[in-house]
C-alpha angles and dihedrals in degrees: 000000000000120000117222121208135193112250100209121025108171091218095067118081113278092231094070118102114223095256094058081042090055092050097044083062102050089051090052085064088053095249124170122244085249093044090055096055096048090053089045095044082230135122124277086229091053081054101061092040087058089047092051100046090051083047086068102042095054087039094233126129107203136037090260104055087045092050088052087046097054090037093055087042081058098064104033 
């Protein structure tokens, strides 16, 4: 089974590439790291550099306080 996200969502931060967007979205369903990257077809690895790297630009440090972040960009 492959997992299509959108690339753009407006309600995201701008600052995010697609990819990351891609990837906050995917954590906003609640997918593992490992379920990302298969649906991806990435690596696992790619997968927590891109989380990472969308860690920094939200400022947060865990899942949670990115999922709360993108949560609170959403309805803003």
């Amino acid at each position: 089974m492959v997992f299509s996200f959108p690339v753009a969502s407006p309600e995201l931060p701008p600052s995010l590439s697609a990819s990351e967007r891609t990837v906050a979205l995917a954590l906003l369903e609640g997918l593992s790291n490992a379920e990302i990257a298969k649906a991806r077809r990435t690596s696992v690895r790619t997968v927590a550099n891109q989380i990472a790297s969308l860690f920094r630009k939200l400022g947060v440090s865990s899942r949670s306080e990115a999922v709360v972040a993108l949560g609170a960009s959403q309805r803003s």
